[in-house]
C-alpha positions as CSV (number, residue, x, y, z in Angstrom):
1,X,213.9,190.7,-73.8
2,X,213.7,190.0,-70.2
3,X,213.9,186.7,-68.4
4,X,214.9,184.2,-65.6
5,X,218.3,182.5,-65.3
6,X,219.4,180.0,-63.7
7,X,222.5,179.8,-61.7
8,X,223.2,177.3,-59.0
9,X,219.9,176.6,-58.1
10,X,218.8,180.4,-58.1
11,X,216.9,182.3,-60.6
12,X,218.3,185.3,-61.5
13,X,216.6,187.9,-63.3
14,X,218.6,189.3,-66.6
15,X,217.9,191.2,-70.2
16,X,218.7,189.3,-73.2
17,X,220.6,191.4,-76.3
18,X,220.9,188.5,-78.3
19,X,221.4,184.6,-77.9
20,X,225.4,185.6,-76.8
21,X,224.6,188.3,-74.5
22,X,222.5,188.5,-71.4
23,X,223.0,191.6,-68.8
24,X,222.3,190.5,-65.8
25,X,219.3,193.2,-63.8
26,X,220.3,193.8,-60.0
27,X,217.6,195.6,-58.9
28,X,213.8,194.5,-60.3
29,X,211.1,195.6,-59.0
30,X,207.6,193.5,-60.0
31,X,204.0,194.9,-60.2
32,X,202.0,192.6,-57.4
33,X,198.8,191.9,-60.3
34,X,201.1,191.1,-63.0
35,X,202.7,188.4,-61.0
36,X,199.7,187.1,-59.4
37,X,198.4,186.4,-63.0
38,X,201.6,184.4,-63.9
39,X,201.8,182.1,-61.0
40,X,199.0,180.7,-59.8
41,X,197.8,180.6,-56.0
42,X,198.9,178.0,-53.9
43,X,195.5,176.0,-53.8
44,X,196.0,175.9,-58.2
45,X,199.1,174.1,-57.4
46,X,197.8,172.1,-55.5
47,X,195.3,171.1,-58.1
48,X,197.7,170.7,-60.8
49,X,199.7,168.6,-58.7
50,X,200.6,165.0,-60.3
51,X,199.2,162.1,-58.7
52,X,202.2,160.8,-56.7
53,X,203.0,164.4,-55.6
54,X,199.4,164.5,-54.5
55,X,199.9,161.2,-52.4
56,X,203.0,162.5,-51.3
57,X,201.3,165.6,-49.7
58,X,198.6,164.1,-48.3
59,X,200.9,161.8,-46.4
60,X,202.9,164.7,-44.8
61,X,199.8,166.1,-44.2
62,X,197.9,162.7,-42.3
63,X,201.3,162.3,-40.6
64,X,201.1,165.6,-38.7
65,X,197.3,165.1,-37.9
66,X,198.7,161.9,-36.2
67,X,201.1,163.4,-34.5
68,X,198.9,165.7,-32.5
69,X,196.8,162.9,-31.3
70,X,198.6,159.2,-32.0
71,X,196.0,157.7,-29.2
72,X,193.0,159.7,-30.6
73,X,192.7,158.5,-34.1
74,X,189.7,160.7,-36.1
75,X,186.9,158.6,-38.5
76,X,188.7,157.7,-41.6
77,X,186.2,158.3,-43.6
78,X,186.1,162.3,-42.2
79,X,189.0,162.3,-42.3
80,X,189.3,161.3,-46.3
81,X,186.5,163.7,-46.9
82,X,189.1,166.2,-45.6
83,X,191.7,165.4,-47.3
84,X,189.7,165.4,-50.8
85,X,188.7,168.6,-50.1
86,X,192.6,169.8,-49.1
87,X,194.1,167.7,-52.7
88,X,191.5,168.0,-55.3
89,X,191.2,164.8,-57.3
90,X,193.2,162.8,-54.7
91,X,191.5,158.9,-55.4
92,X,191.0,156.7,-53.0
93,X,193.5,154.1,-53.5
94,X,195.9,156.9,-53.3
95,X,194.3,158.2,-49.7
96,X,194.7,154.6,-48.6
97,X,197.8,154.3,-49.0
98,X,199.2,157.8,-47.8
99,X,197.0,156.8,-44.4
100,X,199.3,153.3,-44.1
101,X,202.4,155.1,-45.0
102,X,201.3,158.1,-42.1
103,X,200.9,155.1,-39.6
104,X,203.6,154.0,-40.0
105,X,205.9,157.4,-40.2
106,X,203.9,159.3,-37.2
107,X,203.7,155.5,-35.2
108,X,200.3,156.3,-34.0
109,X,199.2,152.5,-34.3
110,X,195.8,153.3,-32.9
111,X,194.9,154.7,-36.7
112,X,195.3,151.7,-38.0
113,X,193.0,149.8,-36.0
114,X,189.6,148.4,-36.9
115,X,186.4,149.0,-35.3
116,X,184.7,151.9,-33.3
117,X,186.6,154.0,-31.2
118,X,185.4,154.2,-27.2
């Protein structure tokens, strides 16, 4: 049988004889279709995500849009509408506080204010 081990962090590919005895495989070579159907793409990921990894992305993500523009903040509500659409099934309380938590890692204190923008 032929599967993944772990050693320090990496997976290394081997064939199993037994429970005892594994060979370790140096060169493997993959069909492209065969993997694709194993992993999923990165936007499944995405979707299976947890709920605090989801918050957790969209954080990283709001911090970067802030970066680019601290003094030009965008429409939260576009801007949620966004990020719904880039973490599937991301709630509301969970957007609301990744936006704080952005504000306060990118600095862009103009995101946080109330009100229309000139």
């Amino acid at each position: 049988m032929v599967c993944l081990r772990t050693e320090g962090g990496v997976l290394t590919p081997c064939v199993m004889h037994d429970s005892a005895e594994t060979q370790t495989l140096v060169c493997v070579r993959l069909r492209r279709d065969e993997v694709l159907k194993k992993w999923p793409s990165v936007s499944e990921e995405i979707r299976q995500l947890n709920t605090a990894a989801k918050e957790s992305a969209c954080r990283r993500w709001l911090t970067n849009i802030m970066r680019e523009s601290p003094e030009a903040p965008r429409p939260k509500k576009q801007v949620r509408a966004e990020a719904q659409e880039q973490f599937p099934g991301l709630s509301q309380n969970a957007f609301n506080r990744a936006w704080a938590n952005a504000i306060a890692d990118s600095g862009a204190e103009a995101w946080g204010k109330a009100g229309r923008r000139p």
